[in-house]
N, C-alpha and C positions, 0 to 999 in steps of 0.2 A: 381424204387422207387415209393409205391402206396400212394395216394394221403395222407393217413394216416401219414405215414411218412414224406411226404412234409408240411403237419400242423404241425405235432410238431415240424420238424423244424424251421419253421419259428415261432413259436411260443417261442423257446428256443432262439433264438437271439431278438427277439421281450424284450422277459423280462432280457436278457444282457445286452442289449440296455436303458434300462428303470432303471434298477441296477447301472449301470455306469454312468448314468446321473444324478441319484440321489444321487452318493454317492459322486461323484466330485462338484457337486451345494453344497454339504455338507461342504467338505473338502474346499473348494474354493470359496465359496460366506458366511460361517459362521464361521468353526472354526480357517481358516485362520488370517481372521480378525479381529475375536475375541484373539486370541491371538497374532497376531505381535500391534494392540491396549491397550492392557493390557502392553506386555515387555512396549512398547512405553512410557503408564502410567510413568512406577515405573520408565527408564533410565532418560526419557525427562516428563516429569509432565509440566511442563510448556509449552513446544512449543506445547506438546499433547492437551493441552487445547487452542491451538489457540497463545500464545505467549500475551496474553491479556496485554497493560499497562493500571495501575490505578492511580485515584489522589483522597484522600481524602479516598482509601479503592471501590472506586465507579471504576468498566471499563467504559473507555475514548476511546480506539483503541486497536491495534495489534503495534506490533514492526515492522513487515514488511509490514503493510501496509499504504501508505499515509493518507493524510488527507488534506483539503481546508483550509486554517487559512486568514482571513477578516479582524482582528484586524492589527491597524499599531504598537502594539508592539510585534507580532509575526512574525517569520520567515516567508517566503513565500516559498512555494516549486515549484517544475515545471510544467509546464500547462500540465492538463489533459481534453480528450478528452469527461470523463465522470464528471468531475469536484469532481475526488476521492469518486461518488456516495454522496455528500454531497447535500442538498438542503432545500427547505423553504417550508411551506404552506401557503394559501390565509386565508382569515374568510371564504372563499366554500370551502374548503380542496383542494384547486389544490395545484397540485405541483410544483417546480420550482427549477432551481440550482442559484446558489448566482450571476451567471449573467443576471437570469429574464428569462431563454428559458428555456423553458416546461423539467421535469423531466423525462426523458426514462426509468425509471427503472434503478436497481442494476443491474450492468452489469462493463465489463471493455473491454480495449484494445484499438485503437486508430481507426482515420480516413481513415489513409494509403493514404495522398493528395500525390500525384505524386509531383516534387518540381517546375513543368510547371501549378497547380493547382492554382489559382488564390485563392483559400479559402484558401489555407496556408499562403500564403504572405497577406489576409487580418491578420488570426489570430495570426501570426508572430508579424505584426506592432503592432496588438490591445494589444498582450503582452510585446511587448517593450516600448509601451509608459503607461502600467499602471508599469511595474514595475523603471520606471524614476520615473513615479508621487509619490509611494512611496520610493525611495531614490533619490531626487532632488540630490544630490551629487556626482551622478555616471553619465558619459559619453556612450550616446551610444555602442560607440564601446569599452568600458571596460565592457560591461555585456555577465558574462559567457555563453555559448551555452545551459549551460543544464536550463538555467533559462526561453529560451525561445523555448525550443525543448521540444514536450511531448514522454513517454517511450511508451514501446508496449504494457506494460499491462494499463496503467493510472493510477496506484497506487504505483506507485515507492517510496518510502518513505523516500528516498535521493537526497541530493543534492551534490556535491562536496566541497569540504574545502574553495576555493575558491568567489564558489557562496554564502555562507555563510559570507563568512568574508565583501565580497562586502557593505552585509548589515549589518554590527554590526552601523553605524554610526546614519542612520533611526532607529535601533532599540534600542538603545542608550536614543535618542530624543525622543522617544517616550514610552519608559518603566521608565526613570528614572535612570535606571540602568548604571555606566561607562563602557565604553568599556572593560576596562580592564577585567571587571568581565563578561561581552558579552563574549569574547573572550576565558577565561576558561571556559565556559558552553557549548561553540563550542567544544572544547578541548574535554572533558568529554563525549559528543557524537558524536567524531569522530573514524571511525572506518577503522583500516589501511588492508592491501591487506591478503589476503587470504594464512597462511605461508608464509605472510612477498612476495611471488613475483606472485602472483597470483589478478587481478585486478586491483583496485586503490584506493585510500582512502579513503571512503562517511560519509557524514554527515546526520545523522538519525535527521529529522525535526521535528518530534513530542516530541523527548526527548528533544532538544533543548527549544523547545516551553514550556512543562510542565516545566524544570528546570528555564526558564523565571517566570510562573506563580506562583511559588514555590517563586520564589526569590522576587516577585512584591506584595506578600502574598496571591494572591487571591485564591491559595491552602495552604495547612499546607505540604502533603506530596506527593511525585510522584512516584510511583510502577513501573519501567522499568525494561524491559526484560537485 
């Protein structure tokens, strides 16, 4: 084979090479996406857009993902590692999470303390004794696991049936609101196992919280997923 021939060869897989990369980068990084996005659109419209809930017409959050709630007539959800990316600014624009330690950025997922970690059994306590201080009526040892365990992503956006009901009594007292009516707004965003045998029951915190705000008036309407 004279060297002629060995250029075009190579020159013929050279541009197969370059064909089949471009054509798959095509298939595969454009119109794939562009149309399993599209079906996505018109089947699921709403989760496609992120799952947004609204109050007043205005987005507030996601269904699936948490949020930090400060006020004592909202629910409390479970500690996050990134404080559900919630946070405050200074009059210099520093940033800050609602416990005062510097804001890391949007980010998630947790610390991964070993349970021989001495930082976990501080932040353990530190969450056991703020969530007594807002339900003075509950007993240490009556408060749920997940109230004082954070998830892996830090933005879990449930709590269990349980850890909820704990606090209708605090939030009660402090919305106005009777239990009674606490207690169906629990109801209304609780959400049971996956075909009935798949998981466990969880209570979504943010719908809880806006169906509070809704009922306390300081919304007119709540847009959930």
């Amino acid at each position: 084979m004279n060297e002629t021939t060995n250029k075009s060869a190579f020159l013929h897989w050279v541009r197969q090479a370059v064909v089949v990369t471009l054509l798959l980068l095509f298939l595969c990084g454009f119109a794939f996406p562009v149309v399993l996005s599209g079906i996505s659109a018109v089947i699921f419209p709403s989760q496609a857009h992120g799952s947004l809930v609204t109050a007043d017409g205005t987005p507030v959050g996601a269904a699936h993902v948490g949020q930090e709630f400060t006020k004592p007539y909202f629910m409390k959800t479970r500690p996050s590692a990134y404080h559900y990316n919630t946070y405050y600014e200074d009059a210099q624009g520093n940033q800050f999470y609602n416990d005062g330690t510097e804001f890391a950025g949007l980010g998630s997922g947790s610390n991964n303390y070993a349970p021989s970690n001495p930082a976990l059994v501080e932040r353990v306590q530190a969450d056991i004794e703020a969530f007594l201080d807002a339900n003075p009526g509950v007993s240490r040892e009556d408060i749920p696991a997940d109230m004082v365990t954070a998830s892996g992503s830090g933005l879990d956006p449930h709590i269990s049936p349980q850890a909820a009901q704990i606090q209708i009594p605090a939030l009660a007292e402090a919305s106005g609101l009777s239990q009674q009516e606490l207690e169906q707004i629990v109801a209304d965003n609780t959400q049971g196992k996956l075909l009935g045998i798949f998981g466990e029951e969880t209570v979504n915190v943010l719908g809880v919280n806006l169906d509070i705000a809704e009922s306390m008036g300081l919304i007119r309407e709540a847009g959930k997923q």
